[in-house]
C-alpha positions as CSV (number, residue, x, y, z in Angstrom):
1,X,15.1,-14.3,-12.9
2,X,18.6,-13.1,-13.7
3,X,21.5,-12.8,-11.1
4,X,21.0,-9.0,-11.3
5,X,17.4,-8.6,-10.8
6,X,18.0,-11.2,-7.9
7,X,20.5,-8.6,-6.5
8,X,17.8,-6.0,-6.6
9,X,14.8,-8.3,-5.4
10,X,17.4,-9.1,-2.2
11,X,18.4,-5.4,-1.7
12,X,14.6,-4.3,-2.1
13,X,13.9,-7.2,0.7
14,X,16.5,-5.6,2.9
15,X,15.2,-2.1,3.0
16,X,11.7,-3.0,3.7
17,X,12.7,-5.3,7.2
18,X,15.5,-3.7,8.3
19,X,15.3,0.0,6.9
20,X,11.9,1.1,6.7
21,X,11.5,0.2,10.8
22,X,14.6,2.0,11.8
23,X,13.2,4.9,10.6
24,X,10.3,4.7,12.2
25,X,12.1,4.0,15.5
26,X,14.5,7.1,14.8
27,X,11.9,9.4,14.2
28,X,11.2,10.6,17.9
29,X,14.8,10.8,18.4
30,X,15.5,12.9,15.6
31,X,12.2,15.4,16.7
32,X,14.4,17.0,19.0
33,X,14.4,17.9,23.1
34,X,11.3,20.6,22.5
35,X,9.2,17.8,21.5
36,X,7.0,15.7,23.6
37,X,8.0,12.0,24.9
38,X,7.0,9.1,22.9
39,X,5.5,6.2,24.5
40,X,7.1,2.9,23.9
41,X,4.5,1.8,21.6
42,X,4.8,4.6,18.9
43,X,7.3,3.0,16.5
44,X,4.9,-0.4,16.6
45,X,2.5,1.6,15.5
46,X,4.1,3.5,12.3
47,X,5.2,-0.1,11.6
48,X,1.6,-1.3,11.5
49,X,0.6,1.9,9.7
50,X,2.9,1.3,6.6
51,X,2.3,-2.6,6.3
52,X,-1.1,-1.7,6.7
53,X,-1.1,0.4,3.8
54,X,1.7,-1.2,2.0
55,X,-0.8,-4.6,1.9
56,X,-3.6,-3.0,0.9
57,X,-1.7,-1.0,-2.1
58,X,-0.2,-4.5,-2.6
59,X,-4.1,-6.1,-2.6
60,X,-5.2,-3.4,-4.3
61,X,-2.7,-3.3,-7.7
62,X,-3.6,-7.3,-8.1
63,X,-7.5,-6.2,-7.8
64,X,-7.0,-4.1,-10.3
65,X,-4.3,-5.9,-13.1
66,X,-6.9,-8.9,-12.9
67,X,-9.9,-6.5,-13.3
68,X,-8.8,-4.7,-16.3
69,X,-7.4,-8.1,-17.7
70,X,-10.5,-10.0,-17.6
71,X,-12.5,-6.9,-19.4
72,X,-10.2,-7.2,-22.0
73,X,-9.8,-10.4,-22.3
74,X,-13.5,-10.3,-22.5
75,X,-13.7,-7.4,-25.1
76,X,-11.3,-9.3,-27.3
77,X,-13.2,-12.0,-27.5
78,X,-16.2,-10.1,-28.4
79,X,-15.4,-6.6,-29.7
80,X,-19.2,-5.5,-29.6
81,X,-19.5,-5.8,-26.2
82,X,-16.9,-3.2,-25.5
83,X,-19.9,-0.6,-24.5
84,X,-21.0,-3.0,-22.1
85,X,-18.0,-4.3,-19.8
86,X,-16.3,-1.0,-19.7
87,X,-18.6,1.3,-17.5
88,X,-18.8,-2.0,-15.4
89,X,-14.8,-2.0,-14.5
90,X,-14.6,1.4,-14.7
91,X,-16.7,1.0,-11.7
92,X,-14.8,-2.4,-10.1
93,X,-12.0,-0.4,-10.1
94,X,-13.3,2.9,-8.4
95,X,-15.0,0.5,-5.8
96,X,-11.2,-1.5,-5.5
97,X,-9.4,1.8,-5.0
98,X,-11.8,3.3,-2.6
99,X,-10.7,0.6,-0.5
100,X,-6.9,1.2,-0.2
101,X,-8.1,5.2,0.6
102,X,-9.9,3.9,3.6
103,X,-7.3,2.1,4.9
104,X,-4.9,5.1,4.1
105,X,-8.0,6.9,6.0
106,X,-7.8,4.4,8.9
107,X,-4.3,4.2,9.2
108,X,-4.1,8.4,9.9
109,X,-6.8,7.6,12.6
110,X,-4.1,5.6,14.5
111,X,-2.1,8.3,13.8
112,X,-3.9,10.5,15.3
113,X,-5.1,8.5,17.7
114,X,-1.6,7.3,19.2
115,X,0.2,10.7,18.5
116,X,3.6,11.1,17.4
């Protein structure tokens, strides 16, 4: 890794522990005086939504690199059964996908749940 993609690796790190919470901390503050009070919970809660959803995007991209790799590592090695892995990881991969939507699903649940 070079000295400059360490810079950006260190500044990336920053912004997800200290920046992203802050926001989510600030948010009923900025919402104004009309808006209704915010119990002390709410900002744990956004936090757990994006890690939630951050981890299983994060799960989900791996799934899916080593998925596609493996089919084509497998069709390279044998060209004529190209017809036959691809519907099957064209599948994997819908099934790997479908779970980051329900954890985007569930994590709008506890944000609906807990209101903001």
């Amino acid at each position: 890794m070079t000295n400059n993609n360490a810079r950006i690796a260190k500044l990336v790190a920053f912004a997800t522990a200290f920046l992203a919470p802050a926001i989510a901390f600030a948010a009923p503050a900025a919402a104004g005086a009309g808006a209704q009070q915010s119990g002390p919970n709410d900002g744990v809660y956004a936090i757990a939504m994006g890690l939630g959803m951050g981890i299983a995007a994060l799960g989900c991209g791996m799934g899916q690199g080593k998925a596609a790799g493996a089919a084509l590592e497998g069709i390279c090695r044998n060209p004529n059964s190209a017809d036959k892995v691809f519907t099957p990881m064209l599948l994997g991969l819908a099934f790997i996908e479908s779970l980051v939507i329900f954890t985007f699903v569930i994590a709008f649940m506890i944000f609906g749940r807990f209101g903001f």
